[in-house]
Residue, then its C-alpha position, 0 to 999 in steps of 0.5 A: x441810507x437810501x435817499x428819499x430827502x425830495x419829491x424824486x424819491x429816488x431811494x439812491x445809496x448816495x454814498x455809493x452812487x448818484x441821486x436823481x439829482x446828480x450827486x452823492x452825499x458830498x456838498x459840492x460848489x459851483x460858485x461863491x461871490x456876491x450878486x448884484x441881481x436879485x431882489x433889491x432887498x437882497x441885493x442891497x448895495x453890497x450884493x447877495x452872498x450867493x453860493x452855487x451847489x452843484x446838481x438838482x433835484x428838478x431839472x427843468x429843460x430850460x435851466x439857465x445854469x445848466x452845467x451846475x444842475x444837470x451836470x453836477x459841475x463844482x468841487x467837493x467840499x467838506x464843512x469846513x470848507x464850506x465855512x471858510x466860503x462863508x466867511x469870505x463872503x461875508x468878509x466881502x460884506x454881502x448883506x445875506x448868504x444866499x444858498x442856491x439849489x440847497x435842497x439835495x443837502x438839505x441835512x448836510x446844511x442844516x449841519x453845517x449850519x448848526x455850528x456856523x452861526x452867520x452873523x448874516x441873515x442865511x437865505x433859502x433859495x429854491x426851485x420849490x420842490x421840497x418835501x414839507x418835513x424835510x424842511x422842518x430839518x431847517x427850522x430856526x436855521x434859515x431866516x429868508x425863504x426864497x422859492x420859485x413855485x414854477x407851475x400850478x398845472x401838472x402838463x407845465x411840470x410834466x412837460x417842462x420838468x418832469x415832475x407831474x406832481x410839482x405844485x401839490x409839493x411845492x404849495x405845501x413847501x411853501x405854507x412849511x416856509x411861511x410858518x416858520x419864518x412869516x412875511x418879510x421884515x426888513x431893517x432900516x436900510x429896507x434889507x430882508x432880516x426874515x421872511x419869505x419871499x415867493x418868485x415865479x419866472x413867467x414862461x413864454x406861451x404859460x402865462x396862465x401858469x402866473x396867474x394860477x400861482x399867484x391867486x393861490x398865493x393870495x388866497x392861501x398867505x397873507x396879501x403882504x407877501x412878497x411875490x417877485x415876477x420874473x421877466x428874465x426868461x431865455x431859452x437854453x439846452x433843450x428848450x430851444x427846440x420845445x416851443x413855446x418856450x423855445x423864445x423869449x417872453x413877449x412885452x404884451x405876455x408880461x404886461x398882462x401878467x403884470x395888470x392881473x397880478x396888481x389887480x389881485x392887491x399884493x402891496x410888495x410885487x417885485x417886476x422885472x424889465x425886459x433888459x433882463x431877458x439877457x444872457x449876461x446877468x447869468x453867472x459865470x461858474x469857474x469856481x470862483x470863491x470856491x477854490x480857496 
């Protein structure tokens, strides 16, 4: 079958060769453990349950994980031995299982999910570029959403990720994630039980890009939607030789993001400190919980 599950449109025999996201129709892992790092009503005490796939449909030049998105690092694993990654996790008691950069595997996962049943809430998390009907595969599967809408202007998305037309996918993905799950609930510990929660990583010399999005969001979504404005930006791969996002994001860029997204009325923001612009919060990938 030829692939056409994202915007790439790529039209890949995935049993035979690689997509434009670096891999065939196997669901390969980088990495399953518990996260300590995302948003605290993810995070919790216990840590997010995050579990690494391999390879991206985006591939944006500033990626931090880059072995896994464009060199498709990790193991092949069957759905089975997905499960029993699962399973491990949630034995660890992480409060939710966090898949990341799921898009490729989209009907592979819903799959899988299917028959898994987690007893956790299952989260969502993605670069935004999605295809609003391949989304509809997940519907009733996944509880939490957690996507990056990236860029609002098509030079950003052209220049930065090579996909011109990132925003007109990524809104419409996002209103598909909305109706499915609507905006957050959490449970008496302040936990996500469901809903969606929209991030987007302020790039250094782009932050018109913030406020773009964010005035979208609140024109087009209810205003309690939470919204989570990252500060953690760090030049890697190519990006260190592409200015202006061959640096680090100012105190005085994030601080008038900051006033002109609090002054649009969001009542759930997520902000970041400058202290995690560094480089140890990005996860090691050495299959760990994976290689069971």
């Amino acid at each position: 079958m030829k692939c056409s599950i994202c915007p790439r449109n790529c039209m890949a025999d995935r049993s035979a060769e690689n997509g434009a996201c670096g891999v065939g129709e196997k669901i390969k892992v980088a990495r399953a453990a518990p996260h300590y790092w995302e948003e605290p009503c993810l995070s919790g005490e216990n840590g997010s349950g995050t579990v690494f796939f391999s390879g991206c449909n985006l591939g944006c030049v500033f990626c931090q994980n880059y072995d896994v998105s464009h060199r498709a690092y990790g193991m092949e694993v069957d759905e089975k031995h997905l499960m029993k990654i699962f399973d491990v996790l949630i034995e660890k008691g992480v409060h939710n299982l966090n898949l990341v950069t799921p898009t490729h595997y989209v009907p592979m996962l819903a799959k899988v999910l299917r028959e898994y049943k987690s007893p956790v809430p299952v989260v969502y998390n993605s670069s935004g570029y999605e295809k609003a009907e391949t989304l509809k595969l997940l519907e009733g599967l996944v509880d939490i959403y957690l996507p990056d809408i990236k860029y609002f202007d098509s030079a950003p998305a052209l220049r930065y990720s090579g996909a011109e037309n990132y925003f007109e996918y990524a809104s419409s993905a996002v209103l598909e994630m909305h109706r499915q799950v609507g905006t957050v609930e959490t449970d008496e510990n302040g936990l996500a039980k469901k809903g969606i929660i929209i991030r987007h990583m302020v790039l250094p010399g782009n932050i018109s890009q913030a406020v773009k999005v964010f005035e979208w969001v609140r024109d087009n979504l209810p205003i309690e939607t939470y919204i989570s404005v990252m500060r953690q930006y760090t030049p890697f791969g190519k990006a260190k030789e592409l200015p202006p996002v061959n640096r680090k994001l100012s105190s005085r860029e994030y601080a008038i993001v900051k006033e002109k997204i609090l002054a649009m009325g969001f009542e759930n923001c997520y902000f970041q400190s400058k202290e995690s612009a560094i480089e140890s919060f990005i996860p090691n990938f050495n299959l760990e919980g994976v290689d069971l």
